[in-house]
N, CA and C atoms as an extended XYZ file, in Angstrom:
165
Properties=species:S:1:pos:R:3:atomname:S:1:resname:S:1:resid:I:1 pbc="F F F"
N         0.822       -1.188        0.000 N   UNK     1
C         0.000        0.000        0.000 CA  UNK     1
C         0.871        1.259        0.000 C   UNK     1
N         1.918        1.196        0.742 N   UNK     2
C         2.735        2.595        0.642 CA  UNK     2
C         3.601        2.619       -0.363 C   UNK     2
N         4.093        1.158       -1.066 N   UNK     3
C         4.654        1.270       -2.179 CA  UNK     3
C         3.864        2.111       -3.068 C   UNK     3
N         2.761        1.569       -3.336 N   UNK     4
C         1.330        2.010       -4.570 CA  UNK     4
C         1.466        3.221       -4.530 C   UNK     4
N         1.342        3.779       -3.049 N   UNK     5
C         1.165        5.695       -2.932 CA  UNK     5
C         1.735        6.310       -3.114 C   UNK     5
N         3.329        5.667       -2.829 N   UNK     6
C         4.853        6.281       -3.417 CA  UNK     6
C         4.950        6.783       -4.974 C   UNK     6
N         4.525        5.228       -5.588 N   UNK     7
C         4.720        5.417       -7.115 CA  UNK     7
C         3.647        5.869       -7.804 C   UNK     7
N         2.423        6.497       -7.180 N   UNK     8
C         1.678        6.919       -7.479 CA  UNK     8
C         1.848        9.054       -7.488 C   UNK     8
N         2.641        9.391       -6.299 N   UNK     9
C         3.017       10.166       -6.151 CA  UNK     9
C         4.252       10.857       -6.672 C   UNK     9
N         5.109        9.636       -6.964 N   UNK    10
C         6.144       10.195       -7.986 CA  UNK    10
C         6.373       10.553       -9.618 C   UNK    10
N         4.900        9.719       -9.982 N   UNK    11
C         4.737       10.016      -11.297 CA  UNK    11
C         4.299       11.173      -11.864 C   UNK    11
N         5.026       12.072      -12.956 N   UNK    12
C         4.688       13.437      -12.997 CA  UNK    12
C         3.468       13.207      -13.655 C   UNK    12
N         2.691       12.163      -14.146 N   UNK    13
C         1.801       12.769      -15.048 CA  UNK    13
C         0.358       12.288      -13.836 C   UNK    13
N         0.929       12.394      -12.961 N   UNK    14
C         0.038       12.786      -11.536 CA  UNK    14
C        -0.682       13.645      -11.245 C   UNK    14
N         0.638       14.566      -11.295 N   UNK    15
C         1.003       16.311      -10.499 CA  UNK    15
C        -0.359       16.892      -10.605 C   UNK    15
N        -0.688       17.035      -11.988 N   UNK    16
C        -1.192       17.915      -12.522 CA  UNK    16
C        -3.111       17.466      -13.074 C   UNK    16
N        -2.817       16.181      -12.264 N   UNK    17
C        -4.392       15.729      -12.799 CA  UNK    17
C        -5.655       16.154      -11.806 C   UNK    17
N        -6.371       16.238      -12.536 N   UNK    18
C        -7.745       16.858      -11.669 CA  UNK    18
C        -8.635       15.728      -10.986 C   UNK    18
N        -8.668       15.395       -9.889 N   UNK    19
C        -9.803       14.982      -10.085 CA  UNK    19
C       -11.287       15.684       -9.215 C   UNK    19
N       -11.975       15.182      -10.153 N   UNK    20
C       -13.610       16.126      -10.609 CA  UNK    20
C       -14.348       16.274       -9.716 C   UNK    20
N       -14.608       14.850       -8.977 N   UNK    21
C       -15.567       14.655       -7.808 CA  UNK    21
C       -15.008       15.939       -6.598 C   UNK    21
N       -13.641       16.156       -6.775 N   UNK    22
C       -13.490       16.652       -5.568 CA  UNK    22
C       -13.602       18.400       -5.100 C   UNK    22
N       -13.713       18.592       -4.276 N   UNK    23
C       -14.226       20.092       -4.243 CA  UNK    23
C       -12.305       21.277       -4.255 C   UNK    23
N       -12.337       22.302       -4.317 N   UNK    24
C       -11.311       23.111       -4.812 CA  UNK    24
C       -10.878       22.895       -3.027 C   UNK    24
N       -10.930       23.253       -1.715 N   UNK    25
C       -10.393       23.178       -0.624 CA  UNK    25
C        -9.557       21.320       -0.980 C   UNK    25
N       -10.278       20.496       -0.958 N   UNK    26
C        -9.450       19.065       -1.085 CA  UNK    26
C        -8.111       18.969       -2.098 C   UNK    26
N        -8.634       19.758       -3.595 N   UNK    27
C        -7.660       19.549       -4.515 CA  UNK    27
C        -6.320       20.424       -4.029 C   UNK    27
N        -6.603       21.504       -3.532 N   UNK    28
C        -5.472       22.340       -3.217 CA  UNK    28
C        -4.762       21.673       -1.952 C   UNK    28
N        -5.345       21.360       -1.209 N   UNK    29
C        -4.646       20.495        0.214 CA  UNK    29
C        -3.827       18.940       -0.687 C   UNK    29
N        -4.574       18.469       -1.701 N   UNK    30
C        -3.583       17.296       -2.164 CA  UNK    30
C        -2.226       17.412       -3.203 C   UNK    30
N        -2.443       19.113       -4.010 N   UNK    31
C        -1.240       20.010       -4.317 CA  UNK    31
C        -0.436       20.222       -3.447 C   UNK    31
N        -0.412       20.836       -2.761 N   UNK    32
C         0.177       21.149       -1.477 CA  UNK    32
C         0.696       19.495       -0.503 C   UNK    32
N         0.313       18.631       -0.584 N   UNK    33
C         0.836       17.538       -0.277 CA  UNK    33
C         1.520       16.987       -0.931 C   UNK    33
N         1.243       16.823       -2.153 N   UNK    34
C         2.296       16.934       -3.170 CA  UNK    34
C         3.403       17.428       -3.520 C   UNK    34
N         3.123       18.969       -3.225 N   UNK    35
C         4.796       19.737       -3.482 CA  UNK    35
C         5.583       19.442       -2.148 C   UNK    35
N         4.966       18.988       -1.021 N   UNK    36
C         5.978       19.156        0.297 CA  UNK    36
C         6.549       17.382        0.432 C   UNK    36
N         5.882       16.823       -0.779 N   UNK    37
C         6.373       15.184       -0.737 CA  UNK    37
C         7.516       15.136       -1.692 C   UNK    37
N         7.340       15.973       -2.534 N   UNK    38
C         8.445       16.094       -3.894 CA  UNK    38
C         9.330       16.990       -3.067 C   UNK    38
N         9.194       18.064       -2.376 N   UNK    39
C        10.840       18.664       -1.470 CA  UNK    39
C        11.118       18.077       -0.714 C   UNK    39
N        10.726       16.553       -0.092 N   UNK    40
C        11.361       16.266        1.272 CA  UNK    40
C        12.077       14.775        0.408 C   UNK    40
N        11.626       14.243       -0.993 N   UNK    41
C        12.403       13.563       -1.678 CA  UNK    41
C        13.322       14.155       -2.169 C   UNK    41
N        13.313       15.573       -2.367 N   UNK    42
C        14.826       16.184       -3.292 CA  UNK    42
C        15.699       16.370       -1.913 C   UNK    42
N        15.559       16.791       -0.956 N   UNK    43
C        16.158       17.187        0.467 CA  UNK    43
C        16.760       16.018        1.099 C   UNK    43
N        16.099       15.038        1.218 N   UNK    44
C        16.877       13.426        1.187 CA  UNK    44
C        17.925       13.206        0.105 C   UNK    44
N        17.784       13.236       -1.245 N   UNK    45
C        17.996       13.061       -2.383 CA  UNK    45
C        19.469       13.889       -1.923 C   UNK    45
N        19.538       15.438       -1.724 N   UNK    46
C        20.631       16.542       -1.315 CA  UNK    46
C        21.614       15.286       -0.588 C   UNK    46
N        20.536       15.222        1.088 N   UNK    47
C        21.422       14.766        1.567 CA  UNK    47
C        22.487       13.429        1.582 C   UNK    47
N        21.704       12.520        1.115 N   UNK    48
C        22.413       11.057        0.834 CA  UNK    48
C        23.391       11.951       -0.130 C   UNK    48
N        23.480       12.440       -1.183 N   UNK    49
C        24.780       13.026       -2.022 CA  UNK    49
C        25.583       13.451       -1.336 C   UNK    49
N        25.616       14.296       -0.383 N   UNK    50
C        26.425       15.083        1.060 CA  UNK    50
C        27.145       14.208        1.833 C   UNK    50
N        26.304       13.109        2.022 N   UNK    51
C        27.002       11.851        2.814 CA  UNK    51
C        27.876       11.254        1.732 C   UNK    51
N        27.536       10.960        0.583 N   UNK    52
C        28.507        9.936        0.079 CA  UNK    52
C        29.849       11.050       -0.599 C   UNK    52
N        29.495       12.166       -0.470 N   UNK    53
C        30.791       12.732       -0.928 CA  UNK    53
C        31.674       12.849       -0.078 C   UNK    53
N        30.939       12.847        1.287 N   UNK    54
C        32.201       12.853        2.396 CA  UNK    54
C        32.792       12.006        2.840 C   UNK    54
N        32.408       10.717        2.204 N   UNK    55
C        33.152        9.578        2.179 CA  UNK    55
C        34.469        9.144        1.403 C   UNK    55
């Protein structure tokens, strides 16, 4: 299940999809969950590079 949500979340042609049923307060809260899931993968991403260079 958290695999599914992972690779569901990392796919760009995600980002940007609407969905209909849902009202504008939900869609913007799952944008916004979105962009702070994609900076805390690039911020990991930073740091593992930081670590292995100081090796």
């Amino acid at each position: 299940m958290f695999f599914k949500k992972f690779l569901y979340y990392i796919n760009p042609l995600n980002l940007f999809k609407k969905d209909e049923e849902a009202g504008l307060n939900l869609r913007m809260m799952h944008g916004i969950n979105k962009i702070s899931f994609l900076a805390f993968v690039m911020c990991l991403g930073v740091m593992l590079y930081r670590w292995w260079a100081r090796s």
